[in-house]
C-alpha positions, -999 to 999 in steps of 0.1 A, spaced: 298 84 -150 335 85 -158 348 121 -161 387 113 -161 387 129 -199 366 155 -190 386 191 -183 358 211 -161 364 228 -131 330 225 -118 306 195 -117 267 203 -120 239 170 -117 215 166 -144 183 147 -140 161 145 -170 122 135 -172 102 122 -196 75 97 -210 91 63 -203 66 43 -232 52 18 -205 53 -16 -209 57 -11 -248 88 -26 -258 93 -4 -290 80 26 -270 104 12 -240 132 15 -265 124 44 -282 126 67 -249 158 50 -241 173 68 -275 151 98 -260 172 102 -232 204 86 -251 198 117 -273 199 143 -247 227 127 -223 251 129 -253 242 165 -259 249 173 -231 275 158 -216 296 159 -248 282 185 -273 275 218 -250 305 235 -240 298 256 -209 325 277 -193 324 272 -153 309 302 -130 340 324 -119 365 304 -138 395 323 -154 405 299 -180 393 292 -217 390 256 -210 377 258 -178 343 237 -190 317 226 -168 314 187 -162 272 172 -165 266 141 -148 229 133 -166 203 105 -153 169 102 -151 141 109 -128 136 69 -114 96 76 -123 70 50 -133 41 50 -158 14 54 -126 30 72 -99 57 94 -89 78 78 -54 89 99 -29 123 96 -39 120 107 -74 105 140 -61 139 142 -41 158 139 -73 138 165 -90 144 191 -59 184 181 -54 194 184 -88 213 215 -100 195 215 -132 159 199 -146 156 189 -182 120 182 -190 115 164 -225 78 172 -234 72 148 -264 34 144 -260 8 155 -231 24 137 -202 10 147 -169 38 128 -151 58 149 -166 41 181 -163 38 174 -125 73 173 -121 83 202 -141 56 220 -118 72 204 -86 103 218 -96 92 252 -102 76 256 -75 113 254 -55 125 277 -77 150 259 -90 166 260 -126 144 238 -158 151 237 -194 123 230 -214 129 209 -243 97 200 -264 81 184 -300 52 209 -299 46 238 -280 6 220 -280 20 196 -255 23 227 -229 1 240 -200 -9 276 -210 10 278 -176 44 264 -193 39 280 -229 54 313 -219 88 299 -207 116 292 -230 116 260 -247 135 242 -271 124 223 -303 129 184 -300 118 177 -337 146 171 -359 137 146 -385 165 130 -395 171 123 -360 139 110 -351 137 91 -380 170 73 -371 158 65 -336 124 50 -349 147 28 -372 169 20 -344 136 11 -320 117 -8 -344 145 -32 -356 128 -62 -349 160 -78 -342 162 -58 -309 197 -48 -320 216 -29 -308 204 -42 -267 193 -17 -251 181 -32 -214 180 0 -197 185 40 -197 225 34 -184 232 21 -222 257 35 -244 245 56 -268 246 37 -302 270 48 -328 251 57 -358 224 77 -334 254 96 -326 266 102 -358 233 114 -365 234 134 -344 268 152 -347 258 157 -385 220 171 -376 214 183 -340 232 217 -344 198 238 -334 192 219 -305 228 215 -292 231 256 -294 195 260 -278 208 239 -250 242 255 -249 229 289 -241 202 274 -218 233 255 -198 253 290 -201 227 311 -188 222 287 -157 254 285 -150 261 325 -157 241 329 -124 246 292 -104 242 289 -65 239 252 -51 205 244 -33 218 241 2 213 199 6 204 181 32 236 172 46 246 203 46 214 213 72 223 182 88 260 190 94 247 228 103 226 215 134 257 199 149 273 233 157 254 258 179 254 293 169 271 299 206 303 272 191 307 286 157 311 320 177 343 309 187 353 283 161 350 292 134 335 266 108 329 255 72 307 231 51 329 215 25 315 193 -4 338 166 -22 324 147 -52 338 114 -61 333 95 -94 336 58 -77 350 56 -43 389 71 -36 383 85 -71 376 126 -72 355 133 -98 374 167 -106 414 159 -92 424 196 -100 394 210 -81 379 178 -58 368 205 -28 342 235 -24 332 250 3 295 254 4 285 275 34 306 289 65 297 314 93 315 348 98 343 338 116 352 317 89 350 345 61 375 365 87 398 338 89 404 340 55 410 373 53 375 385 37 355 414 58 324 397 59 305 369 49 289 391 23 324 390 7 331 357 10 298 351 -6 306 371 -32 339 356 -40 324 318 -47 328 296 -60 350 291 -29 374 261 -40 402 252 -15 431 264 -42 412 299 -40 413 297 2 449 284 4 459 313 -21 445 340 0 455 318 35 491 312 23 501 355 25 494 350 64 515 326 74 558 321 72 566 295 46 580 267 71 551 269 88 528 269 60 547 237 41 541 214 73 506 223 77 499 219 35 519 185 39 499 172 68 470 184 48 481 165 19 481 133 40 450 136 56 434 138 21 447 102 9 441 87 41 409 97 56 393 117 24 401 90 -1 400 61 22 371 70 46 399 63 76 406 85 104 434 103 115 445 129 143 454 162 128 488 173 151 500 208 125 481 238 130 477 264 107 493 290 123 488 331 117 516 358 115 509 394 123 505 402 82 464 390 91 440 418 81 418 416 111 437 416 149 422 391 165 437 365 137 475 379 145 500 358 161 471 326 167 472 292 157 443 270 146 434 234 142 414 223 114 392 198 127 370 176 104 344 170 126 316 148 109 305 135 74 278 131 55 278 107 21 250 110 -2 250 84 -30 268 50 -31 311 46 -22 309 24 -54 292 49 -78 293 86 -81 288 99 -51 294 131 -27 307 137 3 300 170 26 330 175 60 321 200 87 351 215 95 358 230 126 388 256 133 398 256 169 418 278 184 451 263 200 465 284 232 498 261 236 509 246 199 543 229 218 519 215 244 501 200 216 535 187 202 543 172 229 509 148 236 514 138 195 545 129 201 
């Protein structure tokens, strides 16, 4: 998924599932448009402002793919897809206990689905009393029977990572208003109340610090997402942090983690912001350009790098124990979920530790 073009703030992963017509080949191709058909709504219809954002064109970015299910059976790691994403769009188009499975799976983490359906007959009593949203629009399904009947095969369509084909779109930019507004509000009211599922890289990264360590260092869990590798996937905004002990919502100034939790989504503009009042400005401009560095050469690059500028604290600090210290910002391991050459995230534990002589530092960098 490219999103140079895109302008959103915050990036949210959209899987979708569905019947998949079997071995079929004009079923096959049909719920390729299916999914062509919801992708494009999506990612380029629905206009959702970001959670916390301050701007009117702050817009979340959707990357949308679909569940990697088959006909008979439902792997191990398309369950994993289901749980991880941010958001579940189940496209009910006929009674599909594949799909009904997963949209049950999901629910039962408590995690966020959209319902989008051709008849409301198609639903588990269980299902029928959620919000759902109508999937039959004529035109539009006429236009993609049309399109996967042609007995030409034209336009190709060899698998779900297709373009979408231009008159389907057209159709649907003339006729999909009622679903493109269901979905809208759906997105909006999501995002209205979005908190990330802790992942597992984040546990992972969590069980590498004891609770006695982070005591005295304190310690974040920042995630990166990339479009393709040394590409960010949101170059304003390419870093959140998505968990932190105490110590770490004291560093930056906040009483509590409660605060801090309060305050998210915790991007690194947001942290530098409040970070920036404690420190004098020649101080603060070598750590930020040291910073800046160590993002092009071991963020971008995957490289490695020894981190020599500390982030020192004056005596403006809110809390005592902060006043007059220094701290190294570690990174201390990294997780990668996804593939360097695709999209792709990547979660850093960072450590800050507390320096007692900065010149001695200076001195064994030098």
């Amino acid at each position: 998924m490219d999103c140079r073009e895109e302008e959103g703030m915050s990036a949210r992963n959209v899987v979708v599932v569905m019947p998949f017509g079997g071995s079929d080949h004009v079923q096959r191709r049909r719920a390729i448009l299916n999914f062509k058909r919801l992708e494009y709504l999506v990612r380029n219809r629905c206009k959702v402002r970001s959670a916390g954002s301050i701007s009117e064109t702050d817009y979340v970015v959707y990357g949308v793919e679909v569940a990697k299910t088959a006909m008979d059976e439902i792997p191990d790691r398309a369950l994993r897809q289901i749980q991880n994403a941010d958001i579940l769009i189940a496209l009910v188009t006929e009674p599909n206990p594949n799909v009904i499975y997963e949209v049950a799976y999901r629910r039962a983490k408590d995690r966020a689905v959209v319902l989008v359906v051709d008849s409301v007959n198609n639903l588990p009593l269980y299902l029928k009393s959620l919000a759902y949203h109508s999937w039959k629009q004529d035109d539009i399904l006429n236009r993609i029977d049309k399109i996967a009947s042609d007995p030409a095969g034209l336009p190709n369509l060899p698998d779900f990572a297709v373009g979408i084909p231009n008159d389907l779109k057209e159709t649907i930019d003339i006729h999909d208003g009622e679903l493109e507004r269901g979905l809208q509000e759906a997105l909006q009211d999501i995002e209205s109340k979005f908190e990330p599922e802790p992942i597992q890289a984040v546990h992972y990264l969590h069980g590498i610090v004891s609770a006695e360590t982070s005591s005295f260092y304190p310690c974040s869990i920042v995630e990166i997402a990339f479009a393709r590798r040394s590409e960010f996937l949101n170059p304003q905004q390419p870093a959140v942090v998505r968990d932190f002990d105490e110590g770490f919502s004291r560093l930056f100034g906040y009483v509590d983690k409660k605060a801090a939790e309060a305050d998210r989504p915790l991007n690194l503009d947001k942290l530098l912001a409040r970070m920036q009042k404690f420190a004098d400005k020649k101080d603060w401009d070598d750590f930020i350009g040291e910073q800046v560095a160590l993002t092009e050469a071991v963020i971008r690059q995957y490289g490695f790098a020894r981190v020599t500028v500390p982030l020192r604290i004056n005596r403006l600090h809110p809390r005592s124990e902060y006043r007059a210290t220094s701290y190294l910002p570690c990174i201390i391991s990294q997780v990668i979920d996804g593939s360097l050459d695709g999209p792709h995230r990547m979660h850093l534990l960072v450590v800050y530790i507390e320096l007692s002589d900065v010149a001695e530092l200076k001195r064994s960098a030098a």
